[in-house]
N, C-alpha and C positions, 0 to 999 in steps of 0.2 A: 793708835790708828795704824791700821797696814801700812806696809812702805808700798804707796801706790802711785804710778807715772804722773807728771805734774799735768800730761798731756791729759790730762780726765779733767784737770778742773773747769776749763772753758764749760764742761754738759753741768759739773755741778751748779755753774750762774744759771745756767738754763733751769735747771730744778728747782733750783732758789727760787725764781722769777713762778715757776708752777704753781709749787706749792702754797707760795706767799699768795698770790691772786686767791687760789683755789680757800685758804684759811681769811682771807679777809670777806669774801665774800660771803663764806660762815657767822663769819663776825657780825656782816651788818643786817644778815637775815636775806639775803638774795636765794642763799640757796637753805631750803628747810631743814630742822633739826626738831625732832623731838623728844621732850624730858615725859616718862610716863607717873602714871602713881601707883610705883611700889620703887624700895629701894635699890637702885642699880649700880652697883661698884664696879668700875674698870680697871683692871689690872694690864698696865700697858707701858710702853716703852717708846723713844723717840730712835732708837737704832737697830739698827740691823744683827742678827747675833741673839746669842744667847744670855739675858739678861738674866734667869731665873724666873718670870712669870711662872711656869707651872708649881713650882715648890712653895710658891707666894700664895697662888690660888688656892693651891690644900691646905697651907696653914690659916685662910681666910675662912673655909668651910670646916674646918676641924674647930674653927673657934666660933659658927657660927650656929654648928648644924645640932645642937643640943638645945638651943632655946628656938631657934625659926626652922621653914621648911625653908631650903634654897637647892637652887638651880644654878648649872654652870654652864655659859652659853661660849662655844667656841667656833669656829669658822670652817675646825677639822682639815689644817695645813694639809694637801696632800693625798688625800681621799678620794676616792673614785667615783663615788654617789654625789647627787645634786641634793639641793635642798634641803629642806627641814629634817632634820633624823635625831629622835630619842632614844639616847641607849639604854641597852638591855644585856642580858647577862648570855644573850645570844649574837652578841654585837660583836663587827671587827673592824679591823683597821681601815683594810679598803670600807668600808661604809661611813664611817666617822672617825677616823685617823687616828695616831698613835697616843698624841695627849690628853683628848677626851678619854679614849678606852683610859688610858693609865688610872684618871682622876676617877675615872665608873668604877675600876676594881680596887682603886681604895676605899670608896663610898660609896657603895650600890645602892644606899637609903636615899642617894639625892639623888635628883634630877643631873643629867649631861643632857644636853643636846649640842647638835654643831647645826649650825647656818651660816651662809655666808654675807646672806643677807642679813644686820643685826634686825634692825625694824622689824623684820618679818617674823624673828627667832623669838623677840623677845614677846609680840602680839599675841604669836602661835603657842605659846607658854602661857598666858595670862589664860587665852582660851580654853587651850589642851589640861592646863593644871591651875584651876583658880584660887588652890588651897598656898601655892607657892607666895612666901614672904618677902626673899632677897633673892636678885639675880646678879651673880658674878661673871661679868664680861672678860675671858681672858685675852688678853692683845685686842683693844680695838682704841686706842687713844686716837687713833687716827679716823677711825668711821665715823665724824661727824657729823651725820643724818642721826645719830641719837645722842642726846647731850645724858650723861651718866650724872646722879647728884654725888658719886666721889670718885675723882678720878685719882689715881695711883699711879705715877710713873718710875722705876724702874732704872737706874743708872748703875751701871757696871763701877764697882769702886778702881778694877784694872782700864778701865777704856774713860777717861773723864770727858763724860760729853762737851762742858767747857773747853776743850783741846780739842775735839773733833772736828770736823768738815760735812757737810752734805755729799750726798752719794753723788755721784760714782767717786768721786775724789775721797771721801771719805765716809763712814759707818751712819751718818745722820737720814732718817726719812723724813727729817722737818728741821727746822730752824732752831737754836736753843731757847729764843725768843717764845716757843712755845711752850716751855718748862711750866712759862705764867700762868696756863692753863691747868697746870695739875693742883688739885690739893694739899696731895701730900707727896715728897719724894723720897724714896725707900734706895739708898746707897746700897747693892749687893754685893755678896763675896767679898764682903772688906777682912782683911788680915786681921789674923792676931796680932794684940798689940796699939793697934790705931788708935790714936787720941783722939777724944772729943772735944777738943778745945775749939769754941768758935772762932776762933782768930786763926785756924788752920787755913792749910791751901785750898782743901776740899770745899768745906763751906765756904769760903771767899769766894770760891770758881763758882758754887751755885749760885750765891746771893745777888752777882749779878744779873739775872736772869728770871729772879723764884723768890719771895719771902716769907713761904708758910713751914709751915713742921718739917723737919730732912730726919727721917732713920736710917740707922746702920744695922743693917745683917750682914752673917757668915754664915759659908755650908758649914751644916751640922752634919756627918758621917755618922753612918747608922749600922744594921748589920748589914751580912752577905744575906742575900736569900737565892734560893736556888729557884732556875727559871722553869723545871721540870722536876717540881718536888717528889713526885712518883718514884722515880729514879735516880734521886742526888745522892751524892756522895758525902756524909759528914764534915763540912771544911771547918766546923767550930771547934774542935780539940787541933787543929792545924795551927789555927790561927792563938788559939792558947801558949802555946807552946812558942809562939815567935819563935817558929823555927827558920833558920837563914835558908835551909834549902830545899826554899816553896818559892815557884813562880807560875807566873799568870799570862794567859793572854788576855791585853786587854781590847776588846771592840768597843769603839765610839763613833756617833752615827748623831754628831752633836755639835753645835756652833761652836763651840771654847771648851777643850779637853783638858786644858792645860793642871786646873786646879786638882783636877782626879790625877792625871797622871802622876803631880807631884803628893799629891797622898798615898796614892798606891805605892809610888817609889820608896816611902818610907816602912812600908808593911815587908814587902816582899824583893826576894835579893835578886829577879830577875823578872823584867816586865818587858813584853815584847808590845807594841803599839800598831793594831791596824786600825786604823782611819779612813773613816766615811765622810759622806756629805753629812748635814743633818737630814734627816728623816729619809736615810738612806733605805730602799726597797732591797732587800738582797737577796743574792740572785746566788744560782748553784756553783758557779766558778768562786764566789764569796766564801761561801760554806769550808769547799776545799780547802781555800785559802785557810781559813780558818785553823781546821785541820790538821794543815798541815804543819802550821805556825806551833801548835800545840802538841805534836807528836815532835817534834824539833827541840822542845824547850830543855835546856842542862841539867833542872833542878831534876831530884827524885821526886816530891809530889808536886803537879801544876794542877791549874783551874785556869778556866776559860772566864775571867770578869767581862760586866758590861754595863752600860745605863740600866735603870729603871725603865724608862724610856724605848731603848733598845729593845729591852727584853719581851716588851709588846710586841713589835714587827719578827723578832724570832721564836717566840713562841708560836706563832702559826706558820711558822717555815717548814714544811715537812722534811725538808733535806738535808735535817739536821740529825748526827746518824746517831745511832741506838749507843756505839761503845763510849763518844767523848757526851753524852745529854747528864751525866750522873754528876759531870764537871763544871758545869755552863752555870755561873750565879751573877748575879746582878748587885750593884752596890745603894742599898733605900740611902736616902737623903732627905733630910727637912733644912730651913732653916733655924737658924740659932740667930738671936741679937746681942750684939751692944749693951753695956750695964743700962740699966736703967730705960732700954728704949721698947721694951715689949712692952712697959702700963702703957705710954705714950701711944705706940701703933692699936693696942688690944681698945683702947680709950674712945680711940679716933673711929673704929671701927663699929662697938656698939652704939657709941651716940647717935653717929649719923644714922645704925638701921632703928633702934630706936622712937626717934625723934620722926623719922620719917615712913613709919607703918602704914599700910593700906588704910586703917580704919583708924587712925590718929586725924 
């Protein structure tokens, strides 16, 4: 948890008191939820931050999109446009935000849409595309107006929700008491190393809370890809070579940099770090920055690193200038599991769509 003023907790009783009203009254059907008929997984999280959802949700539709037709419905954090929006290979950020496009230019064969409405998103999909099999809700554990038949929460293995607090005081948008609601919980970015002995602290910390299936992922690091392939400069014989004097700027524009930074720090012998908000919009003074950070750097050869993620919103930055565009690469990322924990999640995943088909 942040080291945050104890003066914040008095509003997190107030939240507590919110939210808890606001979910028991889900509970006992005051206020309406609908389950529909086709299969709906949600991929979602109880905190604030970067949990992983988007690299969850690709590897859901990478493992699903060879036997079903699915769709990925997102809410489009950020976006400038109201409403219902399918994308297209004409799509941008401002229309349906940086992580739908992301998940569209990995998978142009599936369905993206963003709504923020889910009800409406997911209606207007069964109407708009009746041939669609599974819909993947990324981040909505919280929209409870639609009850998902699998819900997936999402815990950062560095932040144990178990030790957490409610906002403002601490990272929680609900109580850990709602863990009970998930099906399955997916431990992310757990180190090398981690034991999976159940009598560990981790499990212990959920079990209070949770008694179904718990998985363990790790980022998986992938290659550079350059975010202006037209123009890039070869960094794969650079990085062959582990040569010590190659550095990078890196740009993040991301809830928790931390895990990149320190893998990058082991690539390259000088890494300068500017730091955004998440889903930072940047602006021309930015660009400079940028720039200038990268005409600055010691090494003989540098690169400009960045999210995947990122590399969406500066791709359509026109202000990014012609000499440093050949430098600019992005870091892809999947994830990876735990021995033995991909049958378990790959398992859990086909049964339920499965078992629970339109015409079953």
């Amino acid at each position: 948890m942040d080291n945050r003023s104890i003066l914040l907790y008095p509003f997190s009783l107030i939240y507590n008191v919110v939210t808890s009203v606001r979910n028991f009254l889900y509970d006992k059907g005051v206020f309406k939820t609908v389950q529909y008929g086709i299969p709906v997984i949600c991929v979602g999280n109880i905190t604030v931050g970067g949990t992983g959802k988007t690299p969850h949700t690709e590897y859901i539709v990478r493992l699903l999109k060879k036997e079903y037709r699915v769709a990925v419905l997102s809410r489009g954090y950020k976006r400038k446009s109201k409403g219902f929006r399918l994308a297209s290979k004409n799509s941008t950020v401002d229309e349906i935000g940086d992580e739908p496009l992301q998940i569209f230019r990995r998978f142009p064969d599936i369905a993206v849409v963003t709504d923020s409405n889910r009800n409406r998103g997911i209606e207007t999909i069964l109407k708009k595309r009746p041939d669609i099999d599974v819909i993947i809700m990324d981040d909505g554990f919280q929209h409870r107006s639609v009850t998902p038949g699998l819900s997936i929460v999402l815990c950062d293995h560095g932040r144990p929700v178990y030790e957490d607090h409610l906002l403002p005081y601490g990272n929680l948008r609900e109580t850990r008491k709602s863990l009970g609601r998930a099906d399955l919980i997916v431990v992310t970015k757990t180190p090398a190393g981690f034991s999976l002995d159940p009598d560990g602290a981790f499990y212990k910390g959920l079990r209070k809370y949770y008694s179904g299936d718990v998985v363990f992922t790790s980022i998986d690091y992938k290659e550079f890809v350059p975010v202006f392939p037209k123009s890039s400069y070869n960094m794969a014989p650079v990085l062959k070579q582990n040569d010590e004097d190659t550095g990078i700027v890196l740009i993040t524009g991301i809830a928790n940099p931390k895990p990149l930074i320190d893998h990058l720090g082991a690539i390259f012998n000088e890494v300068v770090h500017l730091e955004f908000s998440d889903h930072h919009r940047f602006s021309a003074n930015n660009i400079k920055s940028i720039s200038d950070a990268f005409d600055k750097l010691n090494t003989i050869r540098k690169f400009i690193v960045t999210t995947e993620k990122d590399a969406v919103r500066l791709r359509e930055f026109s202000e990014i200038t012609r000499p440093i565009q050949p430098f600019v690469y992005y870091l892809r990322l999947e994830i990876g599991f735990l021995e033995g924990n991909k049958e378990i999640f790959d398992k859990i995943i086909f049964d339920y769509v499965g078992k629970n088909q339109k015409n079953s």
